[in-house]
N, C-alpha and C positions, 0 to 999 in steps of 0.2 A: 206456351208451346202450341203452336198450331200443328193440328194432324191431317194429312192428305189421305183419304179413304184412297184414291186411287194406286199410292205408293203403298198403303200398310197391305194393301192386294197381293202387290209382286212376294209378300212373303207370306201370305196366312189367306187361305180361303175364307171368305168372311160372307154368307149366305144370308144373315140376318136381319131382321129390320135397322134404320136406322137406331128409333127412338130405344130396342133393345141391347143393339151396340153401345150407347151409348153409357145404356144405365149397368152392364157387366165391364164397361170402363172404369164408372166409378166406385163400384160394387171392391173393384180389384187396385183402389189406392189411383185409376187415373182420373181427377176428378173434370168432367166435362160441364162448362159453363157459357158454352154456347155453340152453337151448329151453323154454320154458311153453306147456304144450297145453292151450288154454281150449276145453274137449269133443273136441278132436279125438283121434283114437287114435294112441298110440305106434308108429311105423313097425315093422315087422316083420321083425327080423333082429337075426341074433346077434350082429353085428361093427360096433355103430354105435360110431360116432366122438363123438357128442356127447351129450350129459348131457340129460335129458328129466326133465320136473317137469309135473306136474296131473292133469288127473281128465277123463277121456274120457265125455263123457254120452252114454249110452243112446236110442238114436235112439227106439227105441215107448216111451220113459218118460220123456223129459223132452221136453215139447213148447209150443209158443205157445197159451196158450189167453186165453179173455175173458172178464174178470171184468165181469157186467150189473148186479148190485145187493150191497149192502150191509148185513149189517143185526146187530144188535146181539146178544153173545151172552147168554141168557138166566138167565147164574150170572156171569158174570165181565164188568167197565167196561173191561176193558185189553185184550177179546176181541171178534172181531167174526166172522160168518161171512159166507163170498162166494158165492153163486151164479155157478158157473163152466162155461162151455163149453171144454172142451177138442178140439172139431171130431168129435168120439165120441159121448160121454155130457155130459148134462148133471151137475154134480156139487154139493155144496156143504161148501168147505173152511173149515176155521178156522185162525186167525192172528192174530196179537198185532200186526204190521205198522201202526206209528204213521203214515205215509202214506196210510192209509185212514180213515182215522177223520173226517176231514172228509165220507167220501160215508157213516156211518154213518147209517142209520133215512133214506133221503130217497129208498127206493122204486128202481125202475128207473131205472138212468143212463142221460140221454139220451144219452151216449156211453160208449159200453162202454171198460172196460181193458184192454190189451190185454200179458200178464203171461209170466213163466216159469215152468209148471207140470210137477211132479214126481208120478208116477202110486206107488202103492203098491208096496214092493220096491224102487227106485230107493236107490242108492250114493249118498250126495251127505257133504261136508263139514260138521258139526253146526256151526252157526250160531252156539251158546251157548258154547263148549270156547276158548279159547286157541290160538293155531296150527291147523294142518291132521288134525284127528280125523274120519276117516269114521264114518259109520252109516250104517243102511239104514233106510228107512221102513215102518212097521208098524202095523196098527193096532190104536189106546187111545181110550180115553176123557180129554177132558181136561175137568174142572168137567161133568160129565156129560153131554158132547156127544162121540158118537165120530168120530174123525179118522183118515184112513187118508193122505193126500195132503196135498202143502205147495203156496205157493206160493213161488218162491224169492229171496233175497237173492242180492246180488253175492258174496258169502262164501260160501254154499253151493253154489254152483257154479263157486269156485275162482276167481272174475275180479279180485277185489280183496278187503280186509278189511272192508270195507262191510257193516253186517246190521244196522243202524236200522229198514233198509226195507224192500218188496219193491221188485223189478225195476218198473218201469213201462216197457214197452216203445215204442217208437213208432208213430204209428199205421199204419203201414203192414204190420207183422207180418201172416204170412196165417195165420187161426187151426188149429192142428193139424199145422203143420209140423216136424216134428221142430229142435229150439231150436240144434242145431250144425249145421244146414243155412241157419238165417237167420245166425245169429252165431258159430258156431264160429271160431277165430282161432288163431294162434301168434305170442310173442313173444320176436324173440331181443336175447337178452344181449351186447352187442356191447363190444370194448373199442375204444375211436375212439383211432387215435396220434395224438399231440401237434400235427402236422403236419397233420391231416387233420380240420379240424375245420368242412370243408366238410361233412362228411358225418356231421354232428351233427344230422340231421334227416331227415325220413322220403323228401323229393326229391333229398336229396344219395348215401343209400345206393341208393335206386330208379336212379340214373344210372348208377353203379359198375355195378349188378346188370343194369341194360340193356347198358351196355358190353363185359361179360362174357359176357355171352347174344348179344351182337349185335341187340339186338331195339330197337325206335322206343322214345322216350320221350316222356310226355307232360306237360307244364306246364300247373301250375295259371293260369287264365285270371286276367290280373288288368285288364281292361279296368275302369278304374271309369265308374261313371259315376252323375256328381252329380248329383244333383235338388233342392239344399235352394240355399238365396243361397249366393252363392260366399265360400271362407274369408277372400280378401284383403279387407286391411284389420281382420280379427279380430286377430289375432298379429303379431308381428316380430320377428325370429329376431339376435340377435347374437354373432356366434365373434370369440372374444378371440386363437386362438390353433388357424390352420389344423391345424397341424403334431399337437396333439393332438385336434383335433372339425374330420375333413374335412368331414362332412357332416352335416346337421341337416337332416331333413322332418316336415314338422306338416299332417297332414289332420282334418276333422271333420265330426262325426255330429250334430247337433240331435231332440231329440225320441226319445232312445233309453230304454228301459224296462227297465232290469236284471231278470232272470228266470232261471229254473233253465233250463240249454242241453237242448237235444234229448237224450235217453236215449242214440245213438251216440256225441254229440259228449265226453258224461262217460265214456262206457265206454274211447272211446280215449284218454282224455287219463288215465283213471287207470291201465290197461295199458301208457300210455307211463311211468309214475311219479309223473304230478302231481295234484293234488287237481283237483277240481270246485269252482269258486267260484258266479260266476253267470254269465250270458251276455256279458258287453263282456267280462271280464277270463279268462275262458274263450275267447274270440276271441283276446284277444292272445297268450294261450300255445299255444292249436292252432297257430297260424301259425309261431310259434316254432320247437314240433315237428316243422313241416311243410317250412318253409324254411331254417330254419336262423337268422334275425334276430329277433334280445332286441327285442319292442317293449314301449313302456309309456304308459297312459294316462292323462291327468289330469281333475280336474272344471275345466272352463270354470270354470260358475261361480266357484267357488273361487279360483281365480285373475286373475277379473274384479272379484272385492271385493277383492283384494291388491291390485290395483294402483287403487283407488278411484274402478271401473267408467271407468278410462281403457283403453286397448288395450292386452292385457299385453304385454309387452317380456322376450320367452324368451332367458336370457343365457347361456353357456357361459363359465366361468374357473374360475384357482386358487382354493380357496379359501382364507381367510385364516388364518394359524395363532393354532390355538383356537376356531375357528367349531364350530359344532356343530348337526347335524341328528340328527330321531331318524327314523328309515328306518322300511320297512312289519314290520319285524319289532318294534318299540316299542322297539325302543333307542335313546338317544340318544347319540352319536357323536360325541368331539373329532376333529376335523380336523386331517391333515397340508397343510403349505402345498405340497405336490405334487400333489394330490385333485384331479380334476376335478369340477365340479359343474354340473346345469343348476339357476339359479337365477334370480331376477325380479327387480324394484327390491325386492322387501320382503327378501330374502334369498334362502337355499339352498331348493330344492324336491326335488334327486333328486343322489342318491351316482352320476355318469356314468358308463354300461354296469356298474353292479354290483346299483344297485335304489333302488327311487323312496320320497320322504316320508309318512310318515303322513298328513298336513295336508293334500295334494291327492288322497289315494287315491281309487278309483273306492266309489260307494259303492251302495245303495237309493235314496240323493235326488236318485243324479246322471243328467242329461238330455242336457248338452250333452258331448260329451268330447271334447276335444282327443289324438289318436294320435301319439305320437312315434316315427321309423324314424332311428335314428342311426349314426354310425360312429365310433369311439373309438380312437386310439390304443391298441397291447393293451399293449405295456409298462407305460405310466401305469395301465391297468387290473389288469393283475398286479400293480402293486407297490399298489395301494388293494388291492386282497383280501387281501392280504400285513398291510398292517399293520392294516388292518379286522379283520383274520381272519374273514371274512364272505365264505361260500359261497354261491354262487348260480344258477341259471340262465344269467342275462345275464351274470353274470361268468367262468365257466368258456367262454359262447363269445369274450367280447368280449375276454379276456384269451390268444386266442388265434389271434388276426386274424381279420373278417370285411368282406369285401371293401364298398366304400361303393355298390356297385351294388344291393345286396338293401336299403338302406333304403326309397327308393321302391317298390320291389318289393311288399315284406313291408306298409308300409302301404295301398296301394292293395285287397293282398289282405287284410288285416283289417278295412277301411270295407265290403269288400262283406259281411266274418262280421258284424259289430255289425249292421251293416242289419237282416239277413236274422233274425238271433236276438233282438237287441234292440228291433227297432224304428227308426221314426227317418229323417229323409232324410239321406243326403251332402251335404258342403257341396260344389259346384262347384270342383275346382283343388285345388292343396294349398301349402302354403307352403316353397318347395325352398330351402333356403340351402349351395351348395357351392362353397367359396371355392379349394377345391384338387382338382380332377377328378383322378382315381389314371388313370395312364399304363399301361395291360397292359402284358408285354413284348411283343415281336416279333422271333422268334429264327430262324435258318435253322439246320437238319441236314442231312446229307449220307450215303446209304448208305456213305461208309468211318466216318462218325463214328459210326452204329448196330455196324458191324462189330465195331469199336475198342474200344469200352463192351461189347457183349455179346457177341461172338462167334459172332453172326448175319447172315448178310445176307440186306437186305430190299429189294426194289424202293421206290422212293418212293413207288408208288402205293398199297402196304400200310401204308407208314410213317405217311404221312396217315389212309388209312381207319381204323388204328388209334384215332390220334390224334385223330380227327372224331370219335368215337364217346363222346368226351369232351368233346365239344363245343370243343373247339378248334379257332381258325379257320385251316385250310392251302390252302396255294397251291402247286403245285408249280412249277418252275424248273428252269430249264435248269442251274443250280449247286447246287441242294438243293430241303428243301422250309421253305418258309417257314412260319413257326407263331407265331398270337397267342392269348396266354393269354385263357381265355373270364371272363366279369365274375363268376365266382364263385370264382374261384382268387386267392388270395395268398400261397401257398407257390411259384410260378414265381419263380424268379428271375431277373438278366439276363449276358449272356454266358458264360461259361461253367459257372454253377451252374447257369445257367437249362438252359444243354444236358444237364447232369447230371440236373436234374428231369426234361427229359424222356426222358430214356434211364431212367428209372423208370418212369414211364409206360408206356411201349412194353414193357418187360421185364411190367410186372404184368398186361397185356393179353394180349400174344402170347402170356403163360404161363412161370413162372421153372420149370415141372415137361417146358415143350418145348424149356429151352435144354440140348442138348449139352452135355457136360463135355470139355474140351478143354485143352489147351496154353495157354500165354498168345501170342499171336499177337507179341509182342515180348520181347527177352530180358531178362532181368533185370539190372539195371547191377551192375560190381563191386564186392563191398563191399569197401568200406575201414576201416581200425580207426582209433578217435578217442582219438587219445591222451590227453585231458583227461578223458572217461570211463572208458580204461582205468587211469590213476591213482588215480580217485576210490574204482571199484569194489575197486582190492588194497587201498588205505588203511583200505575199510572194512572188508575182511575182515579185516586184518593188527588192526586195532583189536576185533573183537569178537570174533577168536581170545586176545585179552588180556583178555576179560573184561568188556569195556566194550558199552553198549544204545545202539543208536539213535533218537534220538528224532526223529519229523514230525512238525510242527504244521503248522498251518489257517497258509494266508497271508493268512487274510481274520479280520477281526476287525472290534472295536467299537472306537470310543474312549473308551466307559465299561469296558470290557474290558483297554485298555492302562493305564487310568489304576490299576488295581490292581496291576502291578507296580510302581509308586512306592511309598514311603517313607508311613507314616500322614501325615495332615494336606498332604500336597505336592500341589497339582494341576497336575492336566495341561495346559501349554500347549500343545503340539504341533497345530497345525490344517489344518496341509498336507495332509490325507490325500486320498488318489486316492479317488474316492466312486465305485460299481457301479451302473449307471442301472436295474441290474434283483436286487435283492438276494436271494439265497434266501432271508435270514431275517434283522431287523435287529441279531442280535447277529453276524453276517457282511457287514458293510453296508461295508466300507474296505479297502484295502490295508496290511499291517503294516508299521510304517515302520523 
């Protein structure tokens, strides 16, 4: 998981050095394994702990400046030069930059560009080379026009592999400001455990990082608020089968206008690792990254000719073995009759929490879109990636529990992004369908049970503040303190795991570097020798001091697997096998009989 310092800002005041963010990252379970310094400067000292990668820009050489006009170069069609303000000198650069070619020969722009320029002498990444080749700028002649200065690509200043284009900045840039005072960033390389996959998102590590720091956090606002006719009556939502799709929300946009997202909104999304599409389906992945909830969108339209302009009827079930969908990656897809699918009266529309169909994708023609916030069963979801063999986004989180509270959540706050970037009114309301509300736990601890687990004692009012700081709701009591798992957690468990989980908790807060090394506060019971092990263990030595090898096998198999110990032409009756609701892999999918 890659972390944008500048994103985990908008929610936690973060004041600290790098290299010591870093190490109260992993201090707190997020383990950091490498830093990208997009212009910032490598910290200073001899004894850093973490791995640093990028290209620190030059504050008096690489600056915002505004490109005013356009105009054609006078030997070369694939050249154009810029008349540039860089807040200094006026200058005039040339650049092959296919993004400008539309304001070629058309005189002074009534609105200036507003770019990232590179002054002469300037360190930057060559653009044209393969991977990370520095040069310095100098100046040549190119087609008999000489050039001392660039303007730069996303590649040349180390942000991404991008250099089709330049930069187009946004318009707020102030011109002449040195470009890693407006945008400088750091991105850490984080490995998310298996367990924690709350924190698969820029609000989930901001929490951890306010917790650790002790400092307020702040939540993105998701008041909606509709201005278009209200959704109901559009859709109708049907779960076939609570237990794997608790919950199903549908809000929507009318009159939205797909377009390239604001210059910040692609910078972080491709520093988080994902491409720039256009503005709706760039919405739904900011949110993703942001929240932590896989949303996905469809064309109304499209879905309003499926069902032959009657009210779509959005279904959730197995699908049928042999059915076959071809997904947004152009595969087409036989089905396992385990598969969850969301799908309409015409058939299957989207592979459930792992990724949506070609046939309804979001497109350039699409105006109305229907937003999907869902919750999936993760086992079902694991085992579809499993035999899909189909990596994903939504399915690395959704196959790893995400709690059914972030669905509404997550779409309320992606209607306000499409708004805002696409275009378009909210429809009024949203379409909620939750036939199974998930039950937090509600657990009580007691200072001897923090004792007992860590070998700390903690007043209850710490135990709490701890634990509040996690957004966990406590009470305290005259017998402990009472604790409910807050709506983004579903690794809590209940009675005494749940008490385990939270004596983790408290241990990773308080600090496992301030717990005492101590005694075990109980003594260790007598061992006793197990005669059935003690047999097994001389038998085997008494046998491989004769010569003879041990063999272990897999107690998990196939039964296209056991059918190859038979005899040519004999097949396998044997159908009793114990079946794994979660298989590592389906040639390990039984018990061996």
């Amino acid at each position: 998981m890659k972390l944008v310092l500048s994103w985990l800002k908008e929610f936690v005041d973060i004041d600290i050095p790098l290299e010591n963010l870093a190490r109260t990252m992993t201090m707190i379970g997020l383990e950091v394994e490498e830093i990208q310094l997009i212009g910032l400067a490598k910290p200073a000292s001899d004894q850093l702990e973490n791995v640093y990668t990028g290209l620190a820009w030059e504050r008096d050489k690489i600056v915002v400046a505004e490109v005013t006009e356009v105009m054609p170069h006078p030997n070369a069609d694939r050249l154009v030069l810029c008349k540039l303000n860089d807040g200094e000198d006026e200058n005039t650069v040339l650049t092959g930059a296919p993004n400008l070619y539309e304001y070629k020969g058309k005189g002074t722009l009534p609105k200036s560009l507003k770019v990232a320029y590179a002054r002469e002498g300037t360190t930057l990444y060559d653009g044209h080379q393969p991977g990370r080749v520095l040069t310095t700028l100098k100046r040549m002649k190119i087609r008999g026009v000489e050039s001392s200065s660039m303007i730069c690509s996303e590649k040349e200043l180390g942000i991404s592999e991008e250099h089709e284009g330049i930069i187009i900045l946004d318009e707020d840039a102030p011109v002449g400001m040195p470009l890693v005072d407006y945008m400088g960033d750091a991105v850490f390389q984080v490995a998310i455990l298996p367990n924690m996959v709350r924190d698969a998102c820029m609000l989930g590590a901001a929490r951890e990082i306010a917790a650790a720091l002790n400092k307020p956090l702040r939540h993105p606002s998701a008041t909606l608020h509709g201005n278009g006719p209200a959704i109901k009556g559009e859709v109708k939502i049907e779960i076939t089968d609570p237990e794997l799709n608790p919950r199903f929300v549908f809000g929507m946009v009318r009159g939205a206008d797909a377009q390239p997202s604001p210059y910040w909104v692609q910078r972080r999304l491709r520093l988080a690792g994902m491409r720039a599409i256009n503005s709706t389906v760039d919405a739904t992945n900011y949110i993703m990254l942001e929240v932590g909830e896989p949303l996905h969108a469809f064309d109304y339209d499209i879905l309003k000719k499926r069902a032959a302009g009657k009210t779509p009827t959005i279904i959730t079930r197995a699908a049928k073995k042999g059915e076959k969908l071809t997904t947004l990656d152009d595969v087409e897809r036989e089905l396992d009759d385990f598969t969850i699918l969301v799908t309409d009266t015409s058939g299957p529309l989207a592979l459930a929490g792992v990724m949506g169909g070609l046939e309804s994708e979001i497109t350039a023609d699409t105006h109305t879109i229907l937003l999907e916030g869902a919750s999936w069963n993760f086992i079902n979801t694991r085992r579809t990636v499993a035999s899909q063999k189909l990596q994903s986004e939504a399915g690395y989180r959704f196959s790893r529990n995400i709690h059914p509270e972030l669905a509404k959540y997550a779409v309320e706050l992606c209607l306000s992004r499409i708004a805002e970037w696409s275009g378009g009114k909210i429809a009024s309301g949203l379409v909620d369908a939750y036939p199974k509300p998930h039950v937090d736990p509600l657990l009580t601890i007691t200072e001897k049970d923090v004792e007992h687990a860590l070998g700390i004692l903690l007043p209850k009012q710490e135990i709490a503040d701890l634990l509040s700081r996690l957004e966990f709701e406590c009470t305290i009591k005259e017998d402990g303190v009472t604790v409910k798992s807050p709506a983004h957690r579903m690794d809590i468990g209940e009675g005494v795991i749940g008490k385990a989980d939270l004596m983790e908790e408290i241990a990773r807060l308080y600090g496992y570097d301030r717990i005492p090394s101590s005694r075990m506060a109980d003594p260790l019971p007598p061992q006793r020798t197990n005669a059935k092990d003690d047999f097994e263990r001389k038998t085997k030595t008494v046998l491989a001091n004769l010569g003879l090898q041990e063999i272990i096998n897999y107690r998990l198999t196939s039964p296209e697997e056991e059918a190859r110990m038979l005899p040519a032409g004999m097949e396998n009756h044997h159908r009793e096998y114990v079946q794994l609701l979660n298989p590592i892999s389906q040639d390990k999918r039984v018990m061996r009989t």
